[in-house]
C-alpha positions in Angstrom: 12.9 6.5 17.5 11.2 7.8 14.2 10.7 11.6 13.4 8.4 12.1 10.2 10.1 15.1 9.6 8.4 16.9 6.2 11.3 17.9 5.0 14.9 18.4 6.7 16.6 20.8 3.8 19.5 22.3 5.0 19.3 24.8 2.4 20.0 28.7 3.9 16.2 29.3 2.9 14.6 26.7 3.8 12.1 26.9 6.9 12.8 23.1 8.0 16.6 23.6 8.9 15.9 24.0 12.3 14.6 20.3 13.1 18.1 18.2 12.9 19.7 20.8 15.3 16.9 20.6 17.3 16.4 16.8 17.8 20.5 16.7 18.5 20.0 19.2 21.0 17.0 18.0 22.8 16.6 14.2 22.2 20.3 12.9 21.3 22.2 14.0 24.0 25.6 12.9 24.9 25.5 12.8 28.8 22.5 10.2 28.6 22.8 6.4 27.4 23.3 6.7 23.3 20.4 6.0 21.4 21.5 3.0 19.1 19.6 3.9 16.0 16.6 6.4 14.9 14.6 6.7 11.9 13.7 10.1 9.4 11.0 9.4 6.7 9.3 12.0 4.6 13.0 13.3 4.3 12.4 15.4 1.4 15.9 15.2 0.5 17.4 14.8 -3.7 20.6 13.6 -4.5 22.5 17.1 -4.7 22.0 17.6 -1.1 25.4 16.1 0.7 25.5 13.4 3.8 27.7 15.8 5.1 24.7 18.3 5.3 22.7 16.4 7.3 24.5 13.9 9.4 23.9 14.2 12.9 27.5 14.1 15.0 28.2 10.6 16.2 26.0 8.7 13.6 26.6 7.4 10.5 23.5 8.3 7.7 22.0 6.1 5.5 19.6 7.5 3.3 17.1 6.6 0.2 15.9 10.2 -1.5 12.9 9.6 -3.5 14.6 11.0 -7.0 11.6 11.0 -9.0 8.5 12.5 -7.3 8.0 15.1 -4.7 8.3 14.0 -0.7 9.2 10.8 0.6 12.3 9.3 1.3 13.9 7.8 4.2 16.9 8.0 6.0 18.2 5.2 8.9 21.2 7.0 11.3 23.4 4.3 13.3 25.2 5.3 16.2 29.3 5.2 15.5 29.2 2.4 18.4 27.7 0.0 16.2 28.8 -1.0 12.8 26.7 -2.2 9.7 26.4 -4.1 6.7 24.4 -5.4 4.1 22.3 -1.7 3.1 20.0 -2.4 1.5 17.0 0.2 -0.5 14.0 -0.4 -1.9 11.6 2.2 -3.8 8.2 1.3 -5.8 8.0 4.9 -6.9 5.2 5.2 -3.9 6.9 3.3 -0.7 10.0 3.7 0.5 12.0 1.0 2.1 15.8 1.6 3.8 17.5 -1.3 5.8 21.1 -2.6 7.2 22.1 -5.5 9.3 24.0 -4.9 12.3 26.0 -8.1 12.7 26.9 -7.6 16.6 23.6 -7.8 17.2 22.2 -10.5 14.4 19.7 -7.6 13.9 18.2 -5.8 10.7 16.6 -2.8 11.5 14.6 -1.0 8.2 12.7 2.2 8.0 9.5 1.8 5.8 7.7 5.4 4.9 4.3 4.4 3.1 2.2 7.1 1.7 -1.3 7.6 2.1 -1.7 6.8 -1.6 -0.4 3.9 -1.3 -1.8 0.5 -2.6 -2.4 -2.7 0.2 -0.7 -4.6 -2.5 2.0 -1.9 -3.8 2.8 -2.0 0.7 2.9 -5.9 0.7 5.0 -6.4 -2.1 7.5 -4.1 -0.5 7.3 -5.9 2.8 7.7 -9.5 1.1 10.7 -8.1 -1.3 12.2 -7.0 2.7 11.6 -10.2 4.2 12.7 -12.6 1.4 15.7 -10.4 1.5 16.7 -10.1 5.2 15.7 -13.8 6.4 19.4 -15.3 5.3 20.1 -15.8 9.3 17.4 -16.0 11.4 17.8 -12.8 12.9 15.9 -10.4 14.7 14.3 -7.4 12.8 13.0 -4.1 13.7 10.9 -2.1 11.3 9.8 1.4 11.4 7.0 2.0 9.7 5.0 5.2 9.2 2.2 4.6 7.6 -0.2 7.4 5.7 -3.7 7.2 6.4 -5.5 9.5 4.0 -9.5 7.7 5.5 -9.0 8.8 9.3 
């Protein structure tokens, strides 16, 4: 699952901190089969803003805040069921990149947030850096991209 969320501050003013309640209460539910990952990009988050304040109960956060420009930034949320190794983040200034391995399941699973600014070349670099990077076993690999298309 990937929610492009434009922004999930949990800040007491700030109109986005209704959307991680929200997608706990309506798309995570307990009583139904656990969903084993999902993906956030266009985060919005900085480094003062705690995991704490935006984990979602029964998943462990990873995240990759874009520090240095406005928007952006990923996060990748794992259930507790499953555990994980090998993060791994990757940030041009313009793409995002956000990964782990899950060994029970020989499986690396990234989240890729590319703006619509974003250069063919700036995009491929990232996704060859990923590659080179994740193809040490063979396994299988799942990316989330969202992709900005600032033509259509």
């Amino acid at each position: 699952m990937l929610l492009n969320a434009r922004s999930i501050s949990p800040a007491s003013t700030s109109t986005c901190k209704w959307k991680l309640p929200f997608l706990c209460d309506n798309h995570l539910d307990s009583s139904s089969l656990p969903v084993p990952f999902f993906a956030i990009t266009e985060s919005w988050l900085k480094p003062h803003i705690t995991d704490a304040q935006v984990t979602v109960p029964n998943f462990q956060c990873l995240r990759a805040d874009r520090e240095n420009r406005k928007g952006g930034g990923c996060i990748l949320n794992v259930h507790n069921s499953l555990t994980y190794s090998e993060d791994f983040s990757f940030d041009d200034g313009v793409n995002n990149l956000l990964s782990c391995f899950i060994p029970s399941l020989n499986t690396f699973i990234a989240v890729v947030y590319r703006p619509p600014n974003s250069s063919a070349s700036s995009f491929k670099t990232l996704l060859t850096h990923y590659f080179i990077q994740s193809n040490l076993r063979n396994p299988k690999i799942i990316v989330v991209v969202r992709i900005g298309c600032a033509y259509i």
